[in-house]
C-alpha positions in Angstrom: 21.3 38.9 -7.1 25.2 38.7 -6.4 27.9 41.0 -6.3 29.7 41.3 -9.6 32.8 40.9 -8.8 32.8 37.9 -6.7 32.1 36.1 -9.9 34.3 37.9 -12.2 36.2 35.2 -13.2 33.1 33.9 -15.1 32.9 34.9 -18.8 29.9 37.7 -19.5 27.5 35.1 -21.0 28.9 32.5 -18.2 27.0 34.5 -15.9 23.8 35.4 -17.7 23.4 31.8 -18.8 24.1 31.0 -14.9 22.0 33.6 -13.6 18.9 32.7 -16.1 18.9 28.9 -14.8 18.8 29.7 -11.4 16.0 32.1 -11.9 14.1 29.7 -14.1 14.9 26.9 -11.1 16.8 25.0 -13.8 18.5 24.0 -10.6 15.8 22.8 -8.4 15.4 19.0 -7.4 12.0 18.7 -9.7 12.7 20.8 -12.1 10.6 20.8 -15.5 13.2 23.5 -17.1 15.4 22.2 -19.9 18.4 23.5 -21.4 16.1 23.9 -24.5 13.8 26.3 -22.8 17.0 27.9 -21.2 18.8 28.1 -25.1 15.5 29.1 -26.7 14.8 32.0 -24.2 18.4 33.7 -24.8 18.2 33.1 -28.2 21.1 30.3 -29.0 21.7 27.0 -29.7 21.1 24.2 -26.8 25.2 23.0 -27.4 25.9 26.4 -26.5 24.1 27.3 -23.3 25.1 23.7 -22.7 28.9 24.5 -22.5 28.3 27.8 -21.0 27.0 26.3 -18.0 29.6 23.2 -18.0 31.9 25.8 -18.0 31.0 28.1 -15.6 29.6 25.4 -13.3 33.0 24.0 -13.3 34.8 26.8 -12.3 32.2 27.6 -9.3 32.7 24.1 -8.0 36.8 24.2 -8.5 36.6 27.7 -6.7 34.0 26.1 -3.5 36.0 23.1 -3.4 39.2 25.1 -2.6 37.5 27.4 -0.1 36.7 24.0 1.4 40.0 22.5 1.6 
């Protein structure tokens, strides 16, 4: 799906929490997909998948916004 090291600076779980809601289409404009679903599926808690994706979304959008500038 990507190449691993262009998103190394994302934590392990950063990335498989990442990687599961874009397969799921967590993402897409009508989505149905809930952090719920997303937490229940890998097994933890909806806070934590929650600040997993905060997190890594965060750092994705710092890194495009500079690439921008």
């Amino acid at each position: 799906m990507y190449k691993r090291q262009e998103y190394e600076y994302l934590t392990l779980k950063q990335r498989e929490v990442l990687e599961l809601a874009v397969r799921r289409g967590y993402y897409e404009e009508r989505s149905n997909v809930t952090l719920k679903q997303l937490a229940d599926e890998m097994g933890i808690a909806r806070s934590t998948i929650g600040e997993h994706l905060k997190r890594a979304e965060s750092e994705v959008i710092k890194r495009a916004a500079r690439k921008l500038s």
